[in-house]
C-alpha positions in Angstrom: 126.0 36.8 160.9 125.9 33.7 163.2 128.9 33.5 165.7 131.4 30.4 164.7 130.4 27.4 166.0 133.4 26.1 168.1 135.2 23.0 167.2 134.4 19.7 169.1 138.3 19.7 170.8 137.3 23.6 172.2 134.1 22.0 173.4 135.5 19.0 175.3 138.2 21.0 177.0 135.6 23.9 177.8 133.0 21.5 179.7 136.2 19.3 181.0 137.8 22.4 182.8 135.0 24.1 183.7 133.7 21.0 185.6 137.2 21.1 187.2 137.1 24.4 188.0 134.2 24.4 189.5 134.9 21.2 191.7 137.8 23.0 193.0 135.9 26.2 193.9 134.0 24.5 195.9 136.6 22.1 197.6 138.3 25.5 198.2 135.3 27.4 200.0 134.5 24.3 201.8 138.1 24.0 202.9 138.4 27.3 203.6 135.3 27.7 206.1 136.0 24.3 207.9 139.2 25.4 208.7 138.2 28.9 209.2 135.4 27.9 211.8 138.4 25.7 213.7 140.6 28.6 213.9 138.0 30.5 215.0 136.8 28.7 217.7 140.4 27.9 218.7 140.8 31.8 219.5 137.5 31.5 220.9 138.6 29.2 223.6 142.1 31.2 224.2 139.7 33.7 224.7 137.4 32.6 227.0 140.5 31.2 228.9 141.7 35.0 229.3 138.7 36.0 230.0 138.1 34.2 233.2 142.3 34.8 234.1 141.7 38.7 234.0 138.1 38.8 235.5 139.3 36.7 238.5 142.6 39.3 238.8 140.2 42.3 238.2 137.6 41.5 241.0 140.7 40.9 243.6 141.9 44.3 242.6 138.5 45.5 242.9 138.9 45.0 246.9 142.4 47.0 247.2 142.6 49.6 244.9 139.9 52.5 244.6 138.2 53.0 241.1 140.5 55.6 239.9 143.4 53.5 240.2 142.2 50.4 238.2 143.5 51.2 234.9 144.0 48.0 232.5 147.6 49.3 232.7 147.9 47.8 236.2 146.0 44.4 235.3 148.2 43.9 232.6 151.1 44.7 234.8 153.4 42.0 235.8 151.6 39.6 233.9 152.7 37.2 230.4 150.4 37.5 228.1 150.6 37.1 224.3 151.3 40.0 222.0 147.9 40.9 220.6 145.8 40.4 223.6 143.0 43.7 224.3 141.9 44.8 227.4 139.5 47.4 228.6 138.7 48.2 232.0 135.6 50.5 233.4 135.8 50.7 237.4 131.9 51.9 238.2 132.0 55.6 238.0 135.3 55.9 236.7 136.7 56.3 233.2 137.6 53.2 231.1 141.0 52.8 230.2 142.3 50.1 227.6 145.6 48.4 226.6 146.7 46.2 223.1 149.6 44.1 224.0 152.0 44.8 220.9 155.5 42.6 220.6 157.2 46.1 221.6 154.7 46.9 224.6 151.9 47.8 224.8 149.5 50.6 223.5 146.8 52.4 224.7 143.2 52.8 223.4 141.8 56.2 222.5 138.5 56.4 223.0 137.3 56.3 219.6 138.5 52.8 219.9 136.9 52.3 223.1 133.5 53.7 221.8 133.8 51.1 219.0 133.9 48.2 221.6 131.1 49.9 223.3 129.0 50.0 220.4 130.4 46.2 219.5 129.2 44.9 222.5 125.8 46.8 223.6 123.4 43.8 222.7 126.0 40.5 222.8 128.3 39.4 225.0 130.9 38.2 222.3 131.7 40.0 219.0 134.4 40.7 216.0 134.9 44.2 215.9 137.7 46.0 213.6 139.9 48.6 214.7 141.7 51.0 212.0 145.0 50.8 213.4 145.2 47.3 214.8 143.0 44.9 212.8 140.3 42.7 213.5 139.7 41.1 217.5 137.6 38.6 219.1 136.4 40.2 222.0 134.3 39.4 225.1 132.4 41.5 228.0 132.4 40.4 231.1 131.0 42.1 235.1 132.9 42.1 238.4 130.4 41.7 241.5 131.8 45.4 242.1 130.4 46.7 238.9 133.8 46.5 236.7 132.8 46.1 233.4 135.8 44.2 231.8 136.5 43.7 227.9 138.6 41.3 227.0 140.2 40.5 223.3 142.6 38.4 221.1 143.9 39.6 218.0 142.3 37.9 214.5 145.5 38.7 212.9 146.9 34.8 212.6 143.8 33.7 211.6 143.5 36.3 208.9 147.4 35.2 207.8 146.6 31.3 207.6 143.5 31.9 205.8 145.6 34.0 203.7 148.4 31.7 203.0 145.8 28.8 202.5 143.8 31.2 199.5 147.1 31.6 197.8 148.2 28.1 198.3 144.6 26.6 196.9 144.9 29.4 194.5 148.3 28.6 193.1 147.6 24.6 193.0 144.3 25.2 191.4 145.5 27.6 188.4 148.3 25.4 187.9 146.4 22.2 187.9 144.0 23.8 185.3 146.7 24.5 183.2 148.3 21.0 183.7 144.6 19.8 182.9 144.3 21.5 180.2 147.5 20.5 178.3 147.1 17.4 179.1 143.2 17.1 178.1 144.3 18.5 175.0 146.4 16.3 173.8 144.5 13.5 175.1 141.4 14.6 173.0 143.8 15.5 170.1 145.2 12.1 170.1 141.5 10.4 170.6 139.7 13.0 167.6 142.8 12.1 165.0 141.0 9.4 163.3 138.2 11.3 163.1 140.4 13.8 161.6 141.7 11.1 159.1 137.9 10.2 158.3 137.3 13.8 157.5 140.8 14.2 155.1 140.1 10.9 153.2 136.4 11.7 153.0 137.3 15.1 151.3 139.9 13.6 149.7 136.7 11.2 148.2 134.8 13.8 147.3 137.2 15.7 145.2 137.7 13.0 142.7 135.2 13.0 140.0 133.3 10.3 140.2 130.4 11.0 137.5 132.1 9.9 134.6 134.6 7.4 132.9 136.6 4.5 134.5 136.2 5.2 138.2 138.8 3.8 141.4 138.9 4.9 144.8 142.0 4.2 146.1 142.0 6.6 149.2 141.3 4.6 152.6 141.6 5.4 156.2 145.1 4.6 157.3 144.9 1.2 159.4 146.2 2.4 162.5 143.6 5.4 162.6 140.0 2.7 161.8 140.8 0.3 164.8 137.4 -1.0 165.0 137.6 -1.6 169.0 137.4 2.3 169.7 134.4 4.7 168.8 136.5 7.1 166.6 138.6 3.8 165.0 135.1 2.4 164.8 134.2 5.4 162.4 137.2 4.7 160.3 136.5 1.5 160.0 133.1 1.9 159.0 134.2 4.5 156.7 136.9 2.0 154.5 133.9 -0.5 153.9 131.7 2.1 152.9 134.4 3.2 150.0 135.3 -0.5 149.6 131.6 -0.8 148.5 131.8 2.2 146.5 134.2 1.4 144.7 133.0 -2.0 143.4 129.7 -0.4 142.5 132.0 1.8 140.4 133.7 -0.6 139.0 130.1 -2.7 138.3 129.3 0.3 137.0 132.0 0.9 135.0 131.8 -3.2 133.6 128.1 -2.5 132.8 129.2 0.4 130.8 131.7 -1.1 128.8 129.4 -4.4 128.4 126.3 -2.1 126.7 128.5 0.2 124.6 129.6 -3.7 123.3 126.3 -5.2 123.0 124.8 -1.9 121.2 128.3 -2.0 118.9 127.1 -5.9 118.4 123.6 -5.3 117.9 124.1 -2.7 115.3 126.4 -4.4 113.5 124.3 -7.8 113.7 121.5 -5.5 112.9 123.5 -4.0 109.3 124.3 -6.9 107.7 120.8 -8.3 107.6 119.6 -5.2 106.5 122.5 -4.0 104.2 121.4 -7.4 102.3 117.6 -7.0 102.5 118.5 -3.1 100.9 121.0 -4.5 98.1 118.8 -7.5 97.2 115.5 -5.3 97.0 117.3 -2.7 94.7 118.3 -6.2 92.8 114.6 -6.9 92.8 113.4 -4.0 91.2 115.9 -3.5 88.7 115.4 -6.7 87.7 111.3 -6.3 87.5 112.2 -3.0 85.4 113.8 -5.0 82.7 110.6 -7.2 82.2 109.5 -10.6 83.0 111.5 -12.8 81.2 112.6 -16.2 82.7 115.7 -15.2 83.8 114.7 -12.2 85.4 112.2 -14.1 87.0 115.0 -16.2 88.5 116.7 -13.4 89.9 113.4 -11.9 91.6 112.9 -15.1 93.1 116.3 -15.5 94.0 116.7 -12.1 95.9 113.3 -12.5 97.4 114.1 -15.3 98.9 117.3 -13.6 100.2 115.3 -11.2 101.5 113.1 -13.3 103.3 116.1 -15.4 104.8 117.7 -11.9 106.0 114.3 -11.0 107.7 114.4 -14.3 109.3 117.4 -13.9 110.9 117.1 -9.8 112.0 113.2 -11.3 113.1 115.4 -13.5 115.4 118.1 -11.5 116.3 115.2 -9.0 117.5 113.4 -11.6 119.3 116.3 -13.1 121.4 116.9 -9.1 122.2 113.6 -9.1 123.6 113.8 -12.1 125.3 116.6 -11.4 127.1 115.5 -7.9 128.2 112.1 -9.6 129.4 114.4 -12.1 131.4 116.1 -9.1 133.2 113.2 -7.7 133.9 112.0 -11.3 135.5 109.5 -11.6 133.1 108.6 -14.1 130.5 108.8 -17.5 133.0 105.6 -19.7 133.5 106.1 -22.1 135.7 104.7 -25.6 136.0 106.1 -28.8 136.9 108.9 -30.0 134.5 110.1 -33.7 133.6 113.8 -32.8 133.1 114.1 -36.7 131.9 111.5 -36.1 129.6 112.6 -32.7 128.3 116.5 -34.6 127.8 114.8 -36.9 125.7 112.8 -34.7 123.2 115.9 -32.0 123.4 118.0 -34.6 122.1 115.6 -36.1 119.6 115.3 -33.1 117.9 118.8 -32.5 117.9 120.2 -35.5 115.9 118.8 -34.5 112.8 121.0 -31.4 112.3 124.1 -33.0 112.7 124.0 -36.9 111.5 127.8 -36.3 111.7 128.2 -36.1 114.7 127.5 -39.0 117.8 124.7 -38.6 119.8 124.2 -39.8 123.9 121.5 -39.8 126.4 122.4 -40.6 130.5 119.3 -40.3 132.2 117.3 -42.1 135.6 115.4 -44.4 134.8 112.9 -42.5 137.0 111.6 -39.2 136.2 113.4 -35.3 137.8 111.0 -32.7 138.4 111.4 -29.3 139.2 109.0 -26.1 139.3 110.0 -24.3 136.2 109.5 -22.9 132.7 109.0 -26.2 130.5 109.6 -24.2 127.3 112.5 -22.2 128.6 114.5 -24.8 129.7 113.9 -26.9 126.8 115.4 -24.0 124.9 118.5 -23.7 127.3 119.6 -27.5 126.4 118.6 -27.2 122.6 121.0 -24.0 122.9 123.6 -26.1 124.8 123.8 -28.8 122.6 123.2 -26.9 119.3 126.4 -24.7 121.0 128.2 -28.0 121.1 127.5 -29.1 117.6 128.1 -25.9 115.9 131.7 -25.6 117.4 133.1 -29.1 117.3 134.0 -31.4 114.4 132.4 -33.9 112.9 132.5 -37.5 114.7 132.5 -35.2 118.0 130.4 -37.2 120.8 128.0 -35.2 122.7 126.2 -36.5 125.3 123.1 -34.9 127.2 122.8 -35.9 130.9 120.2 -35.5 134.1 121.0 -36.3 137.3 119.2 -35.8 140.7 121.9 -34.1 143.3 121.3 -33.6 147.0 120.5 -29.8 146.6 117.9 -29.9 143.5 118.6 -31.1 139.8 121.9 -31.2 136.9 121.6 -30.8 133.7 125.0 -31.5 131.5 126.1 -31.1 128.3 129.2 -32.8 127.5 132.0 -33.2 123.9 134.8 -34.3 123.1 135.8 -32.0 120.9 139.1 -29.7 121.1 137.4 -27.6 123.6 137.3 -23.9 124.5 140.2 -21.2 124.6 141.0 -20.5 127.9 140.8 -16.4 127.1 137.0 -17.1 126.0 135.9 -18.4 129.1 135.3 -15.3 131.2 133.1 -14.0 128.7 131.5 -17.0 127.0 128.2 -16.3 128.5 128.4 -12.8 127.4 126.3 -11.7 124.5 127.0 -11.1 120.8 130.2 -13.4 122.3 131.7 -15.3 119.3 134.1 -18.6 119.4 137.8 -19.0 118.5 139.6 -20.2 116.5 139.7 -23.5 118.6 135.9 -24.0 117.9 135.6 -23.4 113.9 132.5 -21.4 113.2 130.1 -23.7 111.3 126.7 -21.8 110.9 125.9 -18.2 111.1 124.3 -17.3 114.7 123.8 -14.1 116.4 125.8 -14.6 119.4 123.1 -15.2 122.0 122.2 -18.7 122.6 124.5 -18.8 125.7 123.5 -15.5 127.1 119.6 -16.7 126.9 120.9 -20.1 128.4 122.3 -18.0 131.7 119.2 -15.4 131.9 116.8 -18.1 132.0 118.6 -20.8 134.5 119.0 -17.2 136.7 115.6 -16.7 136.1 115.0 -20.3 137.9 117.1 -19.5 140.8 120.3 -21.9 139.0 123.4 -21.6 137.8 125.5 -22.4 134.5 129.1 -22.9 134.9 131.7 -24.8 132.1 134.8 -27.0 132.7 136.9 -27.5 129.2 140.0 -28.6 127.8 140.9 -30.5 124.8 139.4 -33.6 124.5 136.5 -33.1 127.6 134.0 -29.7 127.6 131.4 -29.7 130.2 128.4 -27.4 130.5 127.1 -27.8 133.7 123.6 -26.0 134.5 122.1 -26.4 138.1 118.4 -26.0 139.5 118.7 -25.8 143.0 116.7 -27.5 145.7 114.0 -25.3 146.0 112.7 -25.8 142.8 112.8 -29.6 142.8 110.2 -31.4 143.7 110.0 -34.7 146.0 109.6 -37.2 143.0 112.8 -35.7 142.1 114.8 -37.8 144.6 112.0 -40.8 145.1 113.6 -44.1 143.8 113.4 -45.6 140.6 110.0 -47.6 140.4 110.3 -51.2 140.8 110.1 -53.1 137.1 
């Protein structure tokens, strides 16, 4: 099994301490020998001071007392010298004596001891040697011009007690500033990795809702104070809340797209069963008719229902075909584009309009000059026959309609404009929807399949536009817009001269 990986917190503190530690090891050792050296070489030069003292005294003995009687007993004698000082004296055919200064006396050397400065000092002239009961000396050698060999020595002891007292001290400040450093490097990551922490909570939090089916919100978010986008962590949360803000309107697209097929299909079938609940019942009419013989009346009725049948096929043919339109328009299909004379295409639009509704009053605001775009001729010749057959189908008669073109600094209008009671403000967000049906302020006139306005919108989309509608009683407006990159440059020449 692989070990646990440790958390990013553990991590942090383990490099951060570490590091620390090992920055004050070595400010420790590197304190430790600087000041060991300077201790050192201070009983180095007490030392050496000694030295010369005693091998001065020892070579003025040298001419008064016989060789016997030089013991380091009688150099010592008389004299104030510092508790842990060594001396050893060897007169030239005589045996060495030696002498540690203690704070109670003084205290002879055996001569194991002395055999150990012996053996300290064969090849050097200065040396550390250790003696078991007295510690650790600096000690030197020197000769008198008589032949006295002379061995002086302080004790290492203070040095050994400030180094000592320094370890602990370093040692002490060291553990306790890790600790300190710790704590406080703890809580400083803690408080720096919390909104990461509150990413992680919302983001499992996110992922426990299910999200695969029905109507879909994501109301979980990074608190505010944890996605402050000027650190790298808040940066995270930040990032984090547009993400899910995203999301969720994809969801809720998702969720509008949903409802808006399951309507169409509801639509489409039901548009789709009348036509053909007719075509069935007047085809059963049609051969029980034929099966009672071909009288004159019967004859009648045969014609009659075929007829029926023919007008039923008409209109599922047509339903079926504005179906197929629109799914070619989504699909950016079905467009060929040309140059298009929108002044023209007002004209004929409107000319062919008339005859279906003498009723009502017909107007035509053009430019005297032509407005070309880039576009489908035959498309949008079928957006303004739907706009304005829209307008007479749901107003009454003596409504004015009037059909207008206009140039406009960022490409070309087209409007569609009535008098008539207008549109109910509840219909308005889904009048371009399809299968959408009017109210009861625009009395249905003429059977329709609900479409014209949804084919308007696809194909002005489809040109890069947009349709939009003002309305209330007395003034609807159906605007639809061709922007400027579709125009052309005769679109905003002036007028020709007469």
């Amino acid at each position: 099994m692989l070990p646990r990986p440790l958390s990013l917190q553990a991590r942090l503190m383990a490099a951060v301490i570490g590091f620390v530690s090992l920055i004050l090891v070595i400010v420790a050792i590197i304190t430790s020998a600087t000041l060991g050296k300077t201790l050192e070489d201070q009983v180095q030069s007490q030392l050496n001071s000694y030295s010369a003292t005693t091998k001065q005294l020892v070579a003025d003995m040298d001419e008064l007392l016989p060789g016997d009687q030089l013991t380091a007993e009688r150099v010592l004698t008389g004299r104030r010298v510092p508790a842990g000082l060594l001396l050893a004296v060897q007169p030239p055919n005589s045996a060495a004596t030696g002498l540690i200064v203690t704070p109670n006396g003084g205290r002879a050397l055996d001569s194991g001891e002395l055999f150990e400065l012996t053996q300290a000092l064969r090849d050097t002239h200065d040396a550390t040697v250790s003696l078991a009961d007295h510690g650790s000396f600096r000690v030197t050698v020197d000769r008198t011009p008589n032949g006295t060999v002379i061995v002086t020595g302080l004790s290492r002891a203070e040095v050994q007690r400030t180094l000592g007292s320094l370890f602990t001290v370093i040692a002490l400040a060291t553990l306790g500033g890790l600790v300190l450093l710790a704590l406080t490097t703890a809580v400083t990551i803690s408080v720096s990795l919390r909104p990461l922490r509150a990413v992680a909570a919302t983001a499992t939090r996110v992922a426990n809702q299910p999200l695969d089916r029905g109507e879909v919100s994501i109301t979980e978010r990074v608190p505010e104070t944890e996605a402050d986008p000027r650190t790298e962590t808040g940066l995270v949360g930040a990032a984090l809340n547009t993400l899910l803000d995203h999301v969720d309107s994809s969801l809720a697209a998702r969720q509008r797209n949903e409802e808006r097929m399951r309507r169409f299909v509801a639509d489409a079938s039901h548009e789709l069963r009348t036509p053909l609940a007719s075509i069935r019942g007047y085809s059963e009419l049609s051969l029980k008719a034929l099966g009672q013989g071909r009288t004159p009346e019967t004859l009648q009725n045969t014609t009659s229902a075929l007829e029926r049948i023919q007008a039923q096929s008409v209109r599922m043919t047509r339903l079926v075909e504005d179906l197929l339109l629109l799914a070619r328009l989504d699909e950016g299909r079905e467009l060929v584009r040309g140059e298009v004379d929108l002044t023209q295409l007002a004209v004929e639009a409107i000319a062919d309009a008339q005859p279906t509704a003498l009723e009502h009053a017909w107007e035509i605001d053009v430019p005297e000059h032509p407005v070309r775009i880039t576009g489908d001729a035959g498309r949008l010749h079928q957006v303004v026959a739907n706009l304005l057959a829209n307008a007479r189908t749901h107003t009454p008669e003596g409504t004015t309609i009037t059909l207008s073109v206009a140039s406009v600094p960022d490409g070309a209008e087209v409007r569609v404009h009535d008098d008539g009671p207008g549109i109910d403000p509840g219909l308005r967000e889904e009048l371009f929807a399809r299968f959408a049906r009017g109210d009861v302020s625009r009395a249905r006139q003429s059977g329709g399949t609900g479409l014209g306005l949804a084919i308007a919108k696809a194909i002005v989309e489809g040109h890069g536009g947009t349709i939009s509608v003002t309305s209330e009683p007395g003034d609807t407006t159906f605007t639809v817009r061709l922007p400027a990159a579709a125009a052309s440059a005769s679109g905003s020449e002036s007028p020709p001269e007469p």
